[in-house]
C-alpha positions, 0 to 999 in steps of 0.5 A: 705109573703115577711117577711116569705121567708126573714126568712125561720126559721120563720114559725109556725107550723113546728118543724123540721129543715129540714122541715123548709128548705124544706117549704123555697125553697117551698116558694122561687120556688113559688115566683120566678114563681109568678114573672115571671108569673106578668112579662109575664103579663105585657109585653106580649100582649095578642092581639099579643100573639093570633095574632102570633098563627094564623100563626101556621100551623094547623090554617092556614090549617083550613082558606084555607078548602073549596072553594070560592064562586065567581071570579074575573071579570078581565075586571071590574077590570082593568079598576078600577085599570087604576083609581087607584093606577095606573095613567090612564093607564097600561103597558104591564109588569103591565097587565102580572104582575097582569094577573099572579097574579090573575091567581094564585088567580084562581087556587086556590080557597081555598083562599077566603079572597078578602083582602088577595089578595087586600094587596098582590096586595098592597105589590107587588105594592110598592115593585117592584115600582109599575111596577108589576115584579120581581125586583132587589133590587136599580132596577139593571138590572144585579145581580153585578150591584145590588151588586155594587149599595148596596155596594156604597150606605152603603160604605161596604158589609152588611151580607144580601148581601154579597156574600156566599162563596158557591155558590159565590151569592148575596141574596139582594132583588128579585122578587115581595116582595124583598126577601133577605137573603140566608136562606130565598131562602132556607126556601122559596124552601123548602116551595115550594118543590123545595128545594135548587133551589131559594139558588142555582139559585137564578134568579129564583126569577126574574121569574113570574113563581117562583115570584108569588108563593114566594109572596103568600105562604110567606105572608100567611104561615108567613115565611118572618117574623115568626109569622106574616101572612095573617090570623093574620091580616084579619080573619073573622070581623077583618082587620088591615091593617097597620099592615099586613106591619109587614109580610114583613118590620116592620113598613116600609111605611106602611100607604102608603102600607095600601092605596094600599091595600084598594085601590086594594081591592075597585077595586076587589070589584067592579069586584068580581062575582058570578060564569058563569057571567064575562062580556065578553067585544066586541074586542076593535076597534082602536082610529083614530088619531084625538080622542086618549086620552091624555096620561101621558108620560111613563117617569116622571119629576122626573125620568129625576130629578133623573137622572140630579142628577146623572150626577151633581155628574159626573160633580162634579168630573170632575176636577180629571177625566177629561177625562169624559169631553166629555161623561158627557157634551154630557149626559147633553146635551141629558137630555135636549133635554129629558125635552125638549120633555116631557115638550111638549108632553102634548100638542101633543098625536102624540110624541112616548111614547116608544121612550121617554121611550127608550131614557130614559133608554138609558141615564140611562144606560150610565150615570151608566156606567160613574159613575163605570168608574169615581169611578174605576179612583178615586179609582186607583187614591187614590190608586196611591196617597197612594203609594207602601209602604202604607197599607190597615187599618185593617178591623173591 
């Protein structure tokens, strides 16, 4: 066949030359079709390819029809979470996060596939680092402070963060899934007919009441990664949950996240009933002090590494910022005193563990506060170093 269309003058039974001509781009047509169909045949995989269409909204119109058949035993299930992924105990935050969660879960009963909700409790779980509530992306307490964070951290401004002229906002990452990018708080407002409201005041974001649907509706309806949603990736026998992570971040700890998710689900497992037969555990009584369990300190040996560090950078700019002697030797000072507390709180259940959490982020606060300052002087300084007559490189 190749010899034929190479030679378009070469074909039997036709005497007109025009004819000849026609059959040629004919045959040409026919060729460059039968090549770009083996192309999509070799690289389109036909799994991905049915995969992404679960996310079309007719189909997942038709996984949400009717109702579910069960209930969540919220008692049953916390103690199982208190096990696993949690270490033993949870917070007042944590329990206000997942109450929130499986709230929506309960108004809902059109979603039915418990493992929805298992990677979902997941992917919450990692994402606002395991506390369970909306976040700020480098866990800022202040939307400039996040900015800032980011903008030192890539030594530039990133698009996704950059501020909108606008609106003069940040969209870095907020809520219980990081939702970034001005036109995903569009998109999403949009999905949950409130419009503009999440682009236009995107604090929103930072709220259970707003947070909580965002989570849902995105991981189901694919609209934080087109084409890839909750029914893609757990429909009827099938559950693929490494690569749900392509809902939300590609391949990003997805292993981890899986763990999470198969853990949650355990636990939803045990505590999943029948309608009108939740357990209705008695009030619980308060421990005297000599039998409360042992508990593990709110603040961890790595929380207090993290943080050594941060003051290791202070103290190593001392030399051009001197004048931070003081409040750097007094940070280092109260770090140990910390360690020293938590190294002994293992052996006595009488030492406060909201103190220690307070002291904790106390010295957090401070020690950030000390790093703007040593960076703005290092700034004026290298400023100062360039001279009057000196001008900024032009920008890329």
């Amino acid at each position: 066949m190749s010899r034929t269309i190479a030679n378009c003058e070469d074909v039997s039974g036709v005497d007109s030359r025009h004819a000849v001509t026609l059959v040629c781009l004919y045959r040409q047509v026919l060729s460059i079709l039968l090549s770009f169909a083996i192309v999509l045949l070799v690289t389109t995989d036909p799994a991905t390819a049915r995969g992404s269409s679960l996310c079309r909204k007719d189909l997942v119109d038709a996984a949400l029809a009717g109702q579910r058949g069960y209930e969540i035993d919220r008692a049953v299930f916390f103690d199982e979470v208190r096990r696993g992924p949690f270490p033993g105990y949870l917070y007042e935050g944590q329990v206000e996060g997942l109450d929130a969660i499986l709230n929506y879960w309960d108004q809902h009963r059109e979603l039915k596939d418990i493992r929805w909700l298992a990677y979902l409790l997941g992917t919450a779980f990692h994402e606002t680092a395991r506390t369970i509530g909306p976040i700020r992306e480098t866990r800022a307490n202040t939307d400039e402070q996040a900015y800032q964070r980011l903008k030192r951290h890539f030594g530039t401004v990133k698009a996704y963060f950059r501020k909108h002229p606008k609106t003069g906002f940040s969209y870095f990452g907020r809520g219980l899934v990081q939702l970034t990018w001005a036109d995903n708080y569009i998109a999403l407002g949009k999905l949950l007919g409130v419009g503009l409201m999440f682009f236009l005041g995107p604090g929103e974001v930072m709220t259970l009441k707003w947070a909580v649907p965002i989570i849902f509706e995105g991981m189901i309806r694919g609209s934080f990664v087109p084409g890839h949603c909750l029914p893609r990736y757990f429909h009827d026998g099938s559950a693929e949950w490494t690569s749900a992570r392509y809902i939300v971040n590609g391949t990003d700890k997805r292993k981890l996240i899986a763990g999470y998710g198969q853990t949650f689900l355990a636990a939803l497992e045990k505590a999943r009933v029948t309608p009108g037969t939740k357990s209705t555990p008695e009030p619980e009584k308060p421990a005297e002090p000599e039998m409360l369990e042992k508990k593990t300190p709110d603040v961890q040996p790595s929380d207090l590494k993290e943080l050594g560090a941060r003051i290791a950078d202070l103290e190593a700019n001392l030399d051009k910022v001197p004048e931070l002697t003081t409040t750097v030797q007094s940070l280092r000072g109260d770090l140990r005193k910390l360690s020293a507390r938590l190294d002994g709180i293992e052996a006595s259940v009488s030492e406060p563990q909201g103190e220690l959490q307070a002291l904790y982020t106390n010295m957090l606060s401070s020690t950030e506060n000390a790093i703007e300052r040593q960076e703005a002087i290092l700034e004026r300084l290298k400023e100062l170093q360039a001279g009057p007559t000196a001008r900024p490189a032009p920008s890329e």
